[in-house]
N, C-alpha and C positions, 0 to 999 in steps of 0.2 A: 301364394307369392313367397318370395325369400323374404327369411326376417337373420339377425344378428344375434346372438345372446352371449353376453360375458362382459365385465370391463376389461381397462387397460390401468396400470400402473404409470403414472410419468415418466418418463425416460425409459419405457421396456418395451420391447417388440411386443405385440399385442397376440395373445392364444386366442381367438374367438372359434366358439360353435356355428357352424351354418345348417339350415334345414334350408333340403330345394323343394323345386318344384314337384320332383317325385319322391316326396317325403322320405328322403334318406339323408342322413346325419354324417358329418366331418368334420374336422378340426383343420381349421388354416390359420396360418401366424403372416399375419401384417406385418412385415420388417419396416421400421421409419428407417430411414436411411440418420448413419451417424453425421452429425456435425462437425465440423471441424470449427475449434476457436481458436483464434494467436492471440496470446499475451507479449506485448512488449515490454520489455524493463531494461533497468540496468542496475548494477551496484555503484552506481552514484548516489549516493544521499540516503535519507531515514526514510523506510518506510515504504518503499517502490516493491521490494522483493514480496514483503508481507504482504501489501495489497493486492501483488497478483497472486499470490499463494493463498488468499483469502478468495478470492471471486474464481479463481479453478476449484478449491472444495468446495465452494457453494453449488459450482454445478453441477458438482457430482452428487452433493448430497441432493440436492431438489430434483435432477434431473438424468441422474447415475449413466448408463449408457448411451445415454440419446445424445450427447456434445464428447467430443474426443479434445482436451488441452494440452495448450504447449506453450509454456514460458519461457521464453526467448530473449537472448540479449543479440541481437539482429548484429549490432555492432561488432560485437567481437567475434562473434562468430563467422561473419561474411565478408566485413571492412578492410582495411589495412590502416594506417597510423593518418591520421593521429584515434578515430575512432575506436579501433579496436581493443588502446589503451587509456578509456576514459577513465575506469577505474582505477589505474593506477594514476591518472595526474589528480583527479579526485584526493584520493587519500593525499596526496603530494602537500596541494595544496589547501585543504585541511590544517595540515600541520605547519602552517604558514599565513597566522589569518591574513594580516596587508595583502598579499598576493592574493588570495581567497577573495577579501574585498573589490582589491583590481578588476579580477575577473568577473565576478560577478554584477558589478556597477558598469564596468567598461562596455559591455556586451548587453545591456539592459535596453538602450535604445533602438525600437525597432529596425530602423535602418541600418543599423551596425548589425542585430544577429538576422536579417535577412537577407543582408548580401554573403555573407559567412554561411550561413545554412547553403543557400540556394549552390553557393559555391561547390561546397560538400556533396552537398545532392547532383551535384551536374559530376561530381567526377566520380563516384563512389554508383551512381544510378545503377548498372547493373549486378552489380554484389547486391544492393539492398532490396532492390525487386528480384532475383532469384531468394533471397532470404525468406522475403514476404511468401512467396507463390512457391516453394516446395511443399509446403505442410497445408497446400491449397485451401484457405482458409473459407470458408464461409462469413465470419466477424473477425475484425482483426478491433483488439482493445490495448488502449495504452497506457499506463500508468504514470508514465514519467513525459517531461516534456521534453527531451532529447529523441523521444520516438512518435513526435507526432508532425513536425512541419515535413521531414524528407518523405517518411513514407505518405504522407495526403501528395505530396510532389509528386513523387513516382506512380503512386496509383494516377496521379490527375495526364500525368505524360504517357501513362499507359491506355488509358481512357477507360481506365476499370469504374473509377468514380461515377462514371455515364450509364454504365451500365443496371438497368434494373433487378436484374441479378445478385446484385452486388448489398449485401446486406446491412453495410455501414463503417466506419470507423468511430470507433467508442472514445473520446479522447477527457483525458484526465479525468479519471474515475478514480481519484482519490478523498473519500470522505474520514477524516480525523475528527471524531468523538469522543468526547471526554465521560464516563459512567462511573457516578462511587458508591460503593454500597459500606455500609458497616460491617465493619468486625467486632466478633465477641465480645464482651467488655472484661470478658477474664483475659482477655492474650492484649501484648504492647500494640497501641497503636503504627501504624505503618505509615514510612511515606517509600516512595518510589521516584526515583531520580533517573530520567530516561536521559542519557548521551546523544543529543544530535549534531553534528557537525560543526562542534564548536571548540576541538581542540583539548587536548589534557589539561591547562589550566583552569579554567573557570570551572567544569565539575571537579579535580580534585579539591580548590578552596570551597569550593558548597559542601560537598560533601564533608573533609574536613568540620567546616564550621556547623554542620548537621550533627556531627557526632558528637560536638563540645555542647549543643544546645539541649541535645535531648538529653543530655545526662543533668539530673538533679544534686547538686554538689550538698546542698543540706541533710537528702536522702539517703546520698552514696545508691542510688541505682539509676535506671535508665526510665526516660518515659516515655522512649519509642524506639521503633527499630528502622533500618533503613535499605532500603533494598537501591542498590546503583543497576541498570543496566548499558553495559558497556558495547554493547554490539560485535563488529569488529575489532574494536579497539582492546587490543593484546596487549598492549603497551599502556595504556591505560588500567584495564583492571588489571595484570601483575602488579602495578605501584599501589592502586588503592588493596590490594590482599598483603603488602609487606607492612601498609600503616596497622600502629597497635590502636583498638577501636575500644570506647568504655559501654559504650553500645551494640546490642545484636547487627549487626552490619551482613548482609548474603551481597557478593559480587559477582552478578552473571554477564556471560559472553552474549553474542547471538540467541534470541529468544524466537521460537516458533509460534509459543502462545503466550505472546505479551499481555492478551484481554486477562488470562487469567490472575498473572500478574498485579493488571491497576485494578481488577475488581477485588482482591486480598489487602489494597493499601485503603489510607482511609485518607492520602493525601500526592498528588502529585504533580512533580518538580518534569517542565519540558521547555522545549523549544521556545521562545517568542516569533517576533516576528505579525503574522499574517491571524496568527490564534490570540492574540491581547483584545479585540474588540469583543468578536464572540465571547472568551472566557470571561472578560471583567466588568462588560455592558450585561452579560446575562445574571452578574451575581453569580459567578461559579467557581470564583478566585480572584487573583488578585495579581499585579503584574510589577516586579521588584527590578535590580538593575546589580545591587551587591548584594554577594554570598553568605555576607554578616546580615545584612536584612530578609535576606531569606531564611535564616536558620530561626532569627527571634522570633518572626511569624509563625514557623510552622512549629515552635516549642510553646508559643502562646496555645494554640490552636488545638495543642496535644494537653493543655492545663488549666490557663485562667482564661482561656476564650473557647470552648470546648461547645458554644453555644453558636458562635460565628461559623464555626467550622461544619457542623449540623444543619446550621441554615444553607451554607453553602453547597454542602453537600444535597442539600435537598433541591437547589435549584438545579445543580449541575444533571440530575437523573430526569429533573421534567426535560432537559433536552436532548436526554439520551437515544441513540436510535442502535439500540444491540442488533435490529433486522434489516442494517443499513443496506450490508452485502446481498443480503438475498434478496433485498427490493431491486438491488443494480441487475442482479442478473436474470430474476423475472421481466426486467426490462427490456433486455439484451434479447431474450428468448422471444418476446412477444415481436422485437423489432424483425427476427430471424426465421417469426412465423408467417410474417408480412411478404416474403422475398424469397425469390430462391435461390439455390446454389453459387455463390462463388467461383466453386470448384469447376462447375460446369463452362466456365468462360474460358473460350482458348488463350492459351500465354506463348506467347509469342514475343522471344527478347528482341529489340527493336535498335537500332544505333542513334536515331536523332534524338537529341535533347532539346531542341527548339521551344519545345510547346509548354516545357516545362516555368520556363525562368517568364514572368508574367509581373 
């Protein structure tokens, strides 16, 4: 009878030996067919880009040839206004908190961004389904939630969602974990000050009052260093590289590998908001409001609390998850092993909008 001999490597066309029936020997390569994944993002906000740049090398590394990626800003690339310049009213408003607020709070209740979305989506519908369906996706994944009510709309008006074929929409696959490890005890403590969406003022006074804290004035030296990351914001670290620092002070732009970053500090300054229960119910920090209370803490923390700061540290790593990404995307894959093609569903752009608005 026929038997098989060899493995496969994950993600590789497969070289197998065959013996037949008339005992003669060949080599045949199983081609998997590639996958197609869409990543949607946008440069609205912290953290959307890196997350999808984070789960596209995850599937390369787990899964190298077998998923072909593409991270997409569907908006700008296929919309017209006001879409296709969300990043620029972003930053706009950014730098205008009240208006920031406005927007943000004003559009909170579901009824207000449902009829607004739905609106968008009814006029914008064929830009954003040929966006979706050129790069014929097999999984379409979303990181940000600007890319997830239109395109489930347009898939649902196209009746791709119906389809078994149709392998999923992955929607907000964004997990923020907090991991600290120790550094040396011959090199300065660290902290690391991540810039999210809050404006040039509150991180220059943190920072600022970070640099006055960690300096020991009876010593005349420093008892930490401080790392800002500024992301985009140009205009932010140019001002904090002209202040004079008494402290090692690094000011970086856009970071690709921020993990390595917070795993080098031994203390780090972010966002609130949605992260205050998790961080300060698990014991993994502590949750402040001024920049002068932040600095005492974390110069205690660096000195005469160095025991608080260890405990903390200790708890923050029992809820670390360093293989968060690649659990998402063995997920993704196994959902992808469930179903077939996508790609194989005819696409046929259609004019009525009817079925959509529900």
């Amino acid at each position: 009878m026929d038997w098989l001999v060899g493995t496969a490597r994950k993600g590789a066309n497969m070289p197998v030996m065959m013996k037949t029936k008339m005992g003669t020997w060949s080599w045949i390569r199983l081609a998997l067919r590639t996958k197609n994944v869409l990543i949607l993002m946008s440069d609205t906000g912290g953290g959307h880009r890196a997350s999808a740049e984070a789960i596209r090398d995850a599937f390369q590394l787990e899964y190298g040839d077998e998923y072909r990626i593409f991270v997409k800003d569907v908006w700008k690339e296929y919309t017209g206004w006001p879409l296709n310049d969300m990043e620029g009213q972003y930053k706009f408003m950014v730098k205008h908190v009240q208006l920031w607020k406005f927007a943000f709070h004003g559009t909170s209740p579901r009824w207000i961004h449902s009829v607004y979305l739905a609106a968008i989506a009814a006029f914008y519908a064929k830009e954003v389904e040929a966006g979706l369906m050129e790069y014929k996706p097999d999984i379409i994944i979303s990181v940000h939630p600007l890319m997830q009510h239109i395109p489930l709309w347009v898939l649902k008006w196209q009746g791709l969602h119906k389809k078994r074929r149709l392998k999923g929409l992955c929607l907000a696959l964004k997990n923020l974990k907090f991991a600290s490890s120790d550094c040396p005890s011959a090199l300065l403590s660290a902290v690391q000050f991540y810039q999210r969406r809050r404006g040039n003022g509150p991180v220059k006074k943190t920072a600022k009052a970070l640099g006055e804290s960690l300096y020991d004035q009876e010593l005349k030296k420093p008892i930490g260093q401080l790392v800002v990351i500024c992301g985009r914001n140009e205009a932010l670290a140019e001002t904090l590289r002209s202040l004079e620092w008494k402290i090692p002070v690094k000011i970086r732009g856009f970071e690709k590998q921020m993990e390595k970053w917070m795993g080098a500090c031994d203390c780090i300054i972010t966002k609130e908001k949605g992260n205050v229960p998790y961080v300060v119910d698990s014991g993994a920090g502590v949750f402040t409001r001024s920049p002068k209370e932040t600095a005492r803490i974390v110069a205690e923390w660096f000195s005469t609390k160095t025991d608080d700061l260890k405990r903390m540290s200790e708890n923050a790593l029992k809820f670390a998850q360093p293989d968060a990404v690649f659990d998402i995307v063995r997920d993704i894959h196994e959902l992808a092993c469930q179903r077939g093609p996508l790609a194989n569903i005819p696409y046929v752009l259609t004019s009525s909008f009817s079925s959509l608005i529900y």
